[in-house]
N, C-alpha and C positions, 0 to 999 in steps of 0.2 A: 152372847152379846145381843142378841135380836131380843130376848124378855127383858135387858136392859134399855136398850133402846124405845122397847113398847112402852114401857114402863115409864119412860122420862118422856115420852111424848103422850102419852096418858093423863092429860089430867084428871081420870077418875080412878087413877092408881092408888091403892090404899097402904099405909104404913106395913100393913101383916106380907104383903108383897116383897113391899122395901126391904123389908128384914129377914123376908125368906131368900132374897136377891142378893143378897148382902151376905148373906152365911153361906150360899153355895160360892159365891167369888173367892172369900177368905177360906174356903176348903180348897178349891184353884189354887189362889195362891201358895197353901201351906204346899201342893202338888209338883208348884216349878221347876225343881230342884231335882224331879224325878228325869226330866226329858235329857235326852243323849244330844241331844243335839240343839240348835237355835232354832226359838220358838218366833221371834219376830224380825230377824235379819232386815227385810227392806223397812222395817218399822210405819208399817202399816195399823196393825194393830194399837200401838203409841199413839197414834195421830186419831183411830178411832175413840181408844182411854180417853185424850185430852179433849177432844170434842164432848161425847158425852161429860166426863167430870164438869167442863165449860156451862152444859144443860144442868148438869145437876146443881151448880153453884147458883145460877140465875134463879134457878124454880126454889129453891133453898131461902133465898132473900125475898120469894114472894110470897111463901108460903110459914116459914122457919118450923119445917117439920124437921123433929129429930132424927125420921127415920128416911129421910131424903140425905141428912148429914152422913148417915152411916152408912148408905150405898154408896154415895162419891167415897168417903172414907176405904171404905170397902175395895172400889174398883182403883182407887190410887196405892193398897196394897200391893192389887196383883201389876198393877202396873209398873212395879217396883219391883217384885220380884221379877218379874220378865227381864226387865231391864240389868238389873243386877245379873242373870243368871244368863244371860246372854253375853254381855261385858267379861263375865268371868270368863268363857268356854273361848272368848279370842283372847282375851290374855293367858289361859291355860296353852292352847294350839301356838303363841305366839313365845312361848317360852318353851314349850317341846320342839320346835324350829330350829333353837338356838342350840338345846343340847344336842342335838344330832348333826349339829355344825361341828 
């Protein structure tokens, strides 16, 4: 998240960056799925996504580089799978509850 952040505070960040930043996220992402447990409980990490995605959208309209689209793109991925995979694991736990009721 820190080479995202340098990145989007960077204005001398170049596209080959973006796109290297961007393919390690969506390798994250395709990852989420592996964790046993919740990855962002106090949703911390969500609030850091939407801030920067927030950066990337602004710098995006001022810039309209493609490869600014595809890091936000990118990090609204994993931002989704966190989310999704975290939603499951209390609806999974919250239905093991019931059977054992």
């Amino acid at each position: 998240m820190d080479a995202v952040t340098k990145a989007v505070e960077s204005g001398d960040s170049t596209a080959n960056t973006h796109v290297a930043l961007a393919q390690k996220i969506s390798d994250l992402a395709d990852m989420v799925g592996w964790a046993d447990g919740p990855i962002d409980p106090e949703r911390r990490l969500a609030d850091r996504f939407e801030t920067l995605m927030e950066s990337l959208r602004a710098r995006h309209v001022q810039t309209n580089e493609p490869s600014v689209a595809a890091l936000h793109d990118a990090l609204a991925q994993l931002h989704g799978a966190i989310d999704r995979h975290d939603r499951d694991l209390v609806v999974q736990r919250d239905a093991d509850e019931e059977d054992e009721e």
